[in-house]
C-alpha positions in Angstrom: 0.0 0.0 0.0 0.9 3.4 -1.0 1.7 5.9 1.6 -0.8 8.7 1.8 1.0 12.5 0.1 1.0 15.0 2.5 -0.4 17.4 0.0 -2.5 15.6 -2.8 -4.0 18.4 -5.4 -6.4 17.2 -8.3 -7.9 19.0 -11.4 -7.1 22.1 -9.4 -8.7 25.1 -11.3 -8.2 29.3 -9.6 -9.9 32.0 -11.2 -9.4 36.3 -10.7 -12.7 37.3 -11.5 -13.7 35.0 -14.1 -10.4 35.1 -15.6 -8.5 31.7 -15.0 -4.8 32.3 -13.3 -4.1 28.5 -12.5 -5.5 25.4 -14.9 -6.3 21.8 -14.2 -3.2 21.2 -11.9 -2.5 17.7 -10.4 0.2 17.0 -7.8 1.2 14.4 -5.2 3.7 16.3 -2.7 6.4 13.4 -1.7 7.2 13.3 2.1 10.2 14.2 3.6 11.5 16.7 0.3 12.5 20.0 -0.1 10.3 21.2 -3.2 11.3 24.6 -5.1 8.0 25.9 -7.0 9.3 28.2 -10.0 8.4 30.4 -12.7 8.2 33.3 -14.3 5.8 36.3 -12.7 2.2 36.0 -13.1 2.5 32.4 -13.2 0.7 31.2 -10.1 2.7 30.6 -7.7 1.2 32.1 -4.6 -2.1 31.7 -5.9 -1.3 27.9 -5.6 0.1 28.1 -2.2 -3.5 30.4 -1.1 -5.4 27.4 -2.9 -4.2 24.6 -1.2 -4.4 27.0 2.5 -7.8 27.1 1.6 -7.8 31.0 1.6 -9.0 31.1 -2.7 -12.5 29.8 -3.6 -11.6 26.9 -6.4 -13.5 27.0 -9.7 -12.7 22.9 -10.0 -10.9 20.0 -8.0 -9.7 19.6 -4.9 -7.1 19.4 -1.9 -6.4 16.9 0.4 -4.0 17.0 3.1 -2.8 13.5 3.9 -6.0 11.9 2.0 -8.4 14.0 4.2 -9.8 17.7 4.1 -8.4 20.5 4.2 -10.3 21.8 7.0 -9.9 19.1 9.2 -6.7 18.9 8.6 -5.4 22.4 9.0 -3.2 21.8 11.8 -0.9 20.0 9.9 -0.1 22.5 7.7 2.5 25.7 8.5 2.0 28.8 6.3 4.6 31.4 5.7 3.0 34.4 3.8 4.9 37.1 1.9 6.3 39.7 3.9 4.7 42.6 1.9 1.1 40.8 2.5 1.7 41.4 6.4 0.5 44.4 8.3 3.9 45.4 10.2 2.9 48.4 11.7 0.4 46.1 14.1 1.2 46.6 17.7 2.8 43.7 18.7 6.5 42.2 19.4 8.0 39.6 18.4 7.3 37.4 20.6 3.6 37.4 20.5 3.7 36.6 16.9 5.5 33.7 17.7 3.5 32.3 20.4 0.6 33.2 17.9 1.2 29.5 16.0 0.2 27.9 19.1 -3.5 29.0 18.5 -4.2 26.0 16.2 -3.5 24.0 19.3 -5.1 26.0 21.8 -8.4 26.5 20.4 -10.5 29.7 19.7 -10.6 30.7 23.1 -7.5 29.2 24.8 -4.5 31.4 26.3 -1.3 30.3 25.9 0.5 28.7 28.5 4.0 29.1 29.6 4.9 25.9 28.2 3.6 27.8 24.9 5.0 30.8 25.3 9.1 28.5 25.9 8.4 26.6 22.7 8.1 30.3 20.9 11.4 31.2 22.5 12.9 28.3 21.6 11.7 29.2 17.7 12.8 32.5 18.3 16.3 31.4 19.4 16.5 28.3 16.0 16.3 31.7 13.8 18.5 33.8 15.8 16.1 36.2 16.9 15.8 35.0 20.9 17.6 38.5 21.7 14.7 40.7 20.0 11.8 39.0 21.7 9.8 41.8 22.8 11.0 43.9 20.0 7.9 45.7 18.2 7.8 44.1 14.8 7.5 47.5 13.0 11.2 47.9 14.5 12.3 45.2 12.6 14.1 45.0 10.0 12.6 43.4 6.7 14.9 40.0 7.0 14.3 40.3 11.1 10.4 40.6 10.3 11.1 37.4 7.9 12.9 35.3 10.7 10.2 35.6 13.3 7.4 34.5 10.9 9.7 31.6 10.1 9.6 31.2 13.9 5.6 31.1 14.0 5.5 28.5 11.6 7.8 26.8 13.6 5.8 26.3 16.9 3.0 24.9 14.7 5.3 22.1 14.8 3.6 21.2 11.2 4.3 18.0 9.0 3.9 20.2 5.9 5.5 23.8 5.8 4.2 26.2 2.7 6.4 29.2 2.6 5.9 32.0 -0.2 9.0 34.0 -1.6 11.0 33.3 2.0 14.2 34.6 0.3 12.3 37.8 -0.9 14.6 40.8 -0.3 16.2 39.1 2.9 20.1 39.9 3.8 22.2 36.9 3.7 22.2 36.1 7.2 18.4 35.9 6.9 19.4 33.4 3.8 21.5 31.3 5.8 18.8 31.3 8.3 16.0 29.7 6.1 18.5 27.3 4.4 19.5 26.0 7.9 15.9 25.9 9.0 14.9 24.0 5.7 17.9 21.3 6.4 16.5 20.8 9.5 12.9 20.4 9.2 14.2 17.5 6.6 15.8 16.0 8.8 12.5 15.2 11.0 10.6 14.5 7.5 8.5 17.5 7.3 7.6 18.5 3.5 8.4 21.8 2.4 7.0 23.9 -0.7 8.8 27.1 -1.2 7.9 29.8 -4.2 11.6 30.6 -5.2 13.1 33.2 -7.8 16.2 32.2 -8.2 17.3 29.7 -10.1 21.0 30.0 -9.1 20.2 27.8 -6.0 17.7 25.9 -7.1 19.9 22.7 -7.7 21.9 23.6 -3.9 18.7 24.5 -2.0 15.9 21.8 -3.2 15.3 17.9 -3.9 12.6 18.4 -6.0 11.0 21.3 -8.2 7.6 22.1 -9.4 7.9 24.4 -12.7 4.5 26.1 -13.5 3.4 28.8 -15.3 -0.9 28.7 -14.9 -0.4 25.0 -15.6 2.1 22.8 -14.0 4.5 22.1 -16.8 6.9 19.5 -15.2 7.6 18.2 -11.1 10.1 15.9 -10.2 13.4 15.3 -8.8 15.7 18.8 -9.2 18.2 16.7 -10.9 16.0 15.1 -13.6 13.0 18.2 -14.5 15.6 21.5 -13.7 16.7 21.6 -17.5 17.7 24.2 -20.1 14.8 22.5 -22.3 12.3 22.4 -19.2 13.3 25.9 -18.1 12.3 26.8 -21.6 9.3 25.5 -21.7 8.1 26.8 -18.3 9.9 31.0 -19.3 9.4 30.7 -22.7 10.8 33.9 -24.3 11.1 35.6 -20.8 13.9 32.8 -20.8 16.2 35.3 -22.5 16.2 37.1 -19.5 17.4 34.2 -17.6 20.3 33.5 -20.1 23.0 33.3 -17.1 21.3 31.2 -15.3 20.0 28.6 -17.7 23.6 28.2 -18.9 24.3 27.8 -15.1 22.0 24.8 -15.3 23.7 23.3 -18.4 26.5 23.5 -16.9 26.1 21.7 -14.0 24.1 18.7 -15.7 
């Protein structure tokens, strides 16, 4: 018997009024793998990750989280948004929007416990940000603000972790924060789905990659779908663009 995909999407079909921005896309997430989603902009990407987090209304198909759900599932799943979506000039520190990924656990109208409120420290301190705790948020800086939503995804403590554009605009010690995070949460077999730009670190930062662009053009293992000819199909002539780093890939293969 099979094992059940974290993330199973069928027939999956997103509209922006009336005009359709993601077609017919199937998937089976594999457990345990790093999984780079690319392409070009306007492609779908976080429209996909806000479909499967149940936060877009689906014109066909469906998700299923581990075979079940989504809603009855949710708890499984850790959501790292993009940083330009958030409201940072809420008043609130860091700390508190930590401890605010216990709530899946608590309930609608539990308090968290101190027990709660350690495990958010403990987040805090795996991203490097234990020493600006009860720092305001809006005091942040942008890869700071980055780190401690990493943090919150953290204390879900998750099996399958969707982050969108993480390495967004970050500083490099942000960067080397997320890629350490990402080695460790495969090492404890969590699944992670990360909308990435660059395809520089593609190949260094991911087992497998989704390329889409409104359909999903080819998913696999890194080594076997991240091609010139793939990357080609997926950027078309935008690929131009991309010259350096499609001969990057060529290289390497």
């Amino acid at each position: 018997m099979e094992p059940v995909a974290p993330i199973e999407v069928h027939d999956l079909t997103v509209a922006y009024r009336r005009k359709p921005v993601l077609w017919n896309i199937d998937f089976s997430l594999p457990e345990g793998k790093l999984i780079g989603l690319v392409g070009p902009n306007g492609a779908g990407k976080s429209t996909l990750i806000k479909a499967i987090m149940g936060l877009m209304p689906l014109l066909s198909g469906y998700v299923k989280i581990y075979g079940e759900p989504l809603d009855t599932m949710r708890h499984k799943i850790g959501y790292v948004p993009q940083r330009e979506s958030v409201d940072w000039d809420f008043p609130i520190n860091a700390l508190d929007v930590v401890t605010m990924g216990r709530y899946g656990r608590l309930g609608l109208f539990g308090r968290p416990s101190k027990d709660d409120k350690a495990i958010a420290m403990e987040c805090l301190r795996k991203v490097g940000m234990q020493d600006f705790a009860h720092r305001q948020i809006s005091q942040l800086s942008g890869g700071q603000q980055q780190r401690v939503f990493l943090a919150r995804a953290l204390t879900q403590d998750a099996s399958v972790y969707l982050m969108d554009e993480p390495f967004a605009g970050v500083d490099a010690a942000t960067e080397k924060a997320i890629v350490d995070l990402l080695k460790e949460l495969k090492e404890h077999r969590k699944t992670v789905l990360v909308v990435h730009h660059d395809l520089h670190t593609v190949n260094e930062y991911f087992d497998w990659v989704m390329l889409l662009n409104m359909r999903l053009v080819k998913f696999g293992p890194t080594d076997q779908i991240f091609t010139n000819d793939n990357l080609r199909l997926t950027y078309g002539g935008k690929l131009l663009l991309l010259a350096e780093a499609a001969e990057k890939v060529a290289r390497q293969l």
